[in-house]
N, C-alpha and C positions, 0 to 999 in steps of 0.2 A: 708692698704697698701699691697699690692700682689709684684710677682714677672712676669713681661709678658717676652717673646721671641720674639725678631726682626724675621725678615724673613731669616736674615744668620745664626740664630742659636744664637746667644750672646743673653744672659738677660740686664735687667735694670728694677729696680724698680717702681711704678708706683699706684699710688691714680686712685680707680674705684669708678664712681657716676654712680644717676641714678635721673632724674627728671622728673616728672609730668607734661607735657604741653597739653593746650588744644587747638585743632586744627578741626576748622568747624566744631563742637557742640561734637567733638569725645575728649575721652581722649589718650592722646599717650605718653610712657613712651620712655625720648632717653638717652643713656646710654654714657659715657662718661672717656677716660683714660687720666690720666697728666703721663708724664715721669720729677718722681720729686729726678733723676740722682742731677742734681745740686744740688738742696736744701739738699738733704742728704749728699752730700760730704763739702758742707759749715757747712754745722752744726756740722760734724765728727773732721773737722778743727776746728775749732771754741770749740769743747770736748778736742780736742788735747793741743790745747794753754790752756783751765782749769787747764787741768792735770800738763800741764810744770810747769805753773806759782804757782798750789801750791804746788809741788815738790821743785821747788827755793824756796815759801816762807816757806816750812820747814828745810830749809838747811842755811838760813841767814833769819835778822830781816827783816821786810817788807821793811824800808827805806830803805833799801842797794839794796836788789833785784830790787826794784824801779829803784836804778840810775844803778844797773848793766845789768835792759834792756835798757836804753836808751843808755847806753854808757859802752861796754864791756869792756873798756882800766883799766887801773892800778886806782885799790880804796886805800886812807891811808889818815885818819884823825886824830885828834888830839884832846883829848877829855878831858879838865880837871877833871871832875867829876863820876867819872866812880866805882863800886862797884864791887869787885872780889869775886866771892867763891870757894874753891877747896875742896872736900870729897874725903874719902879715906877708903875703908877697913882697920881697924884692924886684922894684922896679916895674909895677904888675902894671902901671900907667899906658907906658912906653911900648909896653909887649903886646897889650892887647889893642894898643891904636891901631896894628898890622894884623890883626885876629879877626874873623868874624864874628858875631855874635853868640852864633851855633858855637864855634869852636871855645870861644872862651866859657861859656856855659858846660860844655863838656870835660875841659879840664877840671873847672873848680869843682865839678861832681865828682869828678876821680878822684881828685887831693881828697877834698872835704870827706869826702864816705869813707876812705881811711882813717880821716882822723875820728868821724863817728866811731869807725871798731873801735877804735883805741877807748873812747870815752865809757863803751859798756863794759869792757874791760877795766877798768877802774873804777869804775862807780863814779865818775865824774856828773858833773851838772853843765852840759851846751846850752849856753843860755841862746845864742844868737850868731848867724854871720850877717856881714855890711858889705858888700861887694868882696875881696880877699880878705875881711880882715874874720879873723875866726874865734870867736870867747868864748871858753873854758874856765866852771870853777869849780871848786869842791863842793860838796853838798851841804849849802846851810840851814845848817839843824842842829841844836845842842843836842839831841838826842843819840848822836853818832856818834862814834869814838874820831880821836881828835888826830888822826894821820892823814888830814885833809892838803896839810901841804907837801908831804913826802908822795901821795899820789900824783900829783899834778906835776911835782920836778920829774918823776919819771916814765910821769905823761910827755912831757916835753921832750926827754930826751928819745921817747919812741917815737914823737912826729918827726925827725930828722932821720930814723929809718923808713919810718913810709914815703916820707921826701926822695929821700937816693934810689928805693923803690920802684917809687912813678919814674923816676929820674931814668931807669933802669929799661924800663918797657920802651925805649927811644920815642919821647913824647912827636907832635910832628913839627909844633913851633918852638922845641929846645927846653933843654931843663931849665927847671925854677928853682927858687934858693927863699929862705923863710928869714925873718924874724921874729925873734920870741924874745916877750917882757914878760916878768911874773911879780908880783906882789902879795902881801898879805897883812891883812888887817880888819878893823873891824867894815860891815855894810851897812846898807837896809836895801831890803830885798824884798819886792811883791808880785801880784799882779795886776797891771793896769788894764782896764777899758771890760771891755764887754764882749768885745769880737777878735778872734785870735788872738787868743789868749798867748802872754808873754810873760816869763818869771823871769823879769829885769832885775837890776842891781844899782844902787850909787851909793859915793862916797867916797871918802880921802883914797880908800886901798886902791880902790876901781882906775883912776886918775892915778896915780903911781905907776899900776900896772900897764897903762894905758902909754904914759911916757918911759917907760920901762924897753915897752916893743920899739918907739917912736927914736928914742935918741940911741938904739943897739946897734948892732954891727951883724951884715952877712953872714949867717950859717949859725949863729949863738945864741943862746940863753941868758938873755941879760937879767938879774932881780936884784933887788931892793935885799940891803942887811936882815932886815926882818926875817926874812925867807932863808937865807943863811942859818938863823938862831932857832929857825925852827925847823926846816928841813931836816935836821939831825946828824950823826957822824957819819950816815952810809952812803954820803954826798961828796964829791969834791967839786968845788968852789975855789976859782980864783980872781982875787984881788983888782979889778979895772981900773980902779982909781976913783977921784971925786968927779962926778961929771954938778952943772948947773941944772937942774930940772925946773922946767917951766912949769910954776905955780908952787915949787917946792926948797928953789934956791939950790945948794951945795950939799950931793948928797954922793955916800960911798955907794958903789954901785957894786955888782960882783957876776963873774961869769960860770952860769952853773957846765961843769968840764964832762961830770961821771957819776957814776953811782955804781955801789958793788950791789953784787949778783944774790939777791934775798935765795935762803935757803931751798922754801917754797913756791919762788917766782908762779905765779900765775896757778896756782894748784886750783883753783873753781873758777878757770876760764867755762870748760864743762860744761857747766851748770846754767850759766850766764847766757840770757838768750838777748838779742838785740829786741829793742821795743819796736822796731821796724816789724820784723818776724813776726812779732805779736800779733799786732793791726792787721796783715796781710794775714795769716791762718784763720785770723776770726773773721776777715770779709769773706774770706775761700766758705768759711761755714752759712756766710748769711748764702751765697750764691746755691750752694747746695740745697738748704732748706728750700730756697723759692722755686728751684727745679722743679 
């Protein structure tokens, strides 16, 4: 591909050949230009809508971006089964009153970009972070199979190896320590507004989960009985007792400990590519096309 010049001076891009024809017993070489204007502005289009589309599908689950191209009006379902997670720095106040800015903004990108891997790795739903505090929840969709809260327990328990991790790279202002609450039950879950776009969530579970992280303990996995009876047997759980939950009264509360080692652990990590990688390979294409 070259670039030619019309005769008023403007360019346009343009495929140059050259073919071999034989012509009353002689050979003759004729040489040949396409003006392939169109086809590179389709195809630029066509990089463009890549990039949107995996720009949306990193910013809401694929279903939802799904019906928010066909149909931009007001999204809100109603989801019975739904698994909450909320993490939270220990003591993240204190620590980062003696941080700078820069600094505190480069940790929570370390932490947090871990626990992204971890989320594409399980098929998780990152709704949102609020300064440390980090939300994770299963993908609500009836249309999925229903191991949305067995992902998230051992989602949880792999943020406290990305935790010891970072811990590990001898951070410069000292390791951090998490809390984790989890819940589950029913939501309602949409998109609000018009401009950055957000698949929020509310509801009893969400506020459970929410006091779950809030009244926990250093280094643990606090949830709600629910979570317990549906997590399943390849968990252990133990017993913390009855704590008071504000807005909920007197509830058993339980500390997820372990989970055994699935046969096929992670067998279509593989496969799985981050929606990050996405956006980025398809912007690498818009850059090349406009070359």
């Amino acid at each position: 591909e070259v670039e030619a010049r019309r005769k008023d001076g403007s360019t346009f891009p343009c495929m140059l050949g050259i073919s071999e024809v034989e012509n009353g017993g002689s050979t003759q070489y004729v040489g040949f230009i396409r003006d392939v204007t169109i086809q590179k502005s389709l195809l630029l289009a066509q990089a463009e809508r890549e990039a949107s589309d995996s720009l949306l599908y990193n910013i809401l689950p694929e279903h939802i971006a799904n019906r928010l191209k066909e149909d931009p009006s007001h999204i809100a379902d109603l989801y019975s089964n739904t698994t909450i997670l909320f993490a939270d720095i220990v003591g993240f106040t204190d620590r980062t009153s003696m941080m700078s800015p820069h600094d505190v903004v480069v940790m929570l990108n370390d932490v947090f970009s871990r626990f992204d891997y971890l989320v594409d790795i399980y098929e998780l739903n990152k709704v949102k972070t609020i300064g440390d505090c980090y939300m994770v929840t299963s993908i609500p969709s009836d249309e999925l199979e229903h191991d949305g809260c067995a992902r998230v327990c051992r989602f949880a328990l792999d943020m406290f190896k990305a935790v010891r991790a970072f811990n590990n790279t001898g951070p410069r202002h000292g390791q951090i320590n998490f809390r984790i609450g989890i819940a589950t039950g029913q939501v309602v879950a949409g998109v609000v507004g018009t401009k950055r776009f957000l698949f929020d969530m509310w509801g009893d579970a969400v506020n459970v989960a929410a006091r779950m992280e809030q009244s926990g303990l250093a280094g643990q996995i606090q949830v709600s009985k629910e979570v317990v009876e549906k997590a399943g047997s390849e968990f252990t759980f133990e017993l913390r007792g009855t704590l008071n939950i504000k807005g909920k009264g007197p509830m058993e509360v339980f500390i997820l400990k372990s989970a055994q080692e699935p046969a096929a652990r992670h067998s279509e990590i593989d496969r799985r590519k981050s929606s990050s990688s996405r956006a980025l390979r398809a912007c690498s294409m818009i850059d090349n096309f406009r070359d």
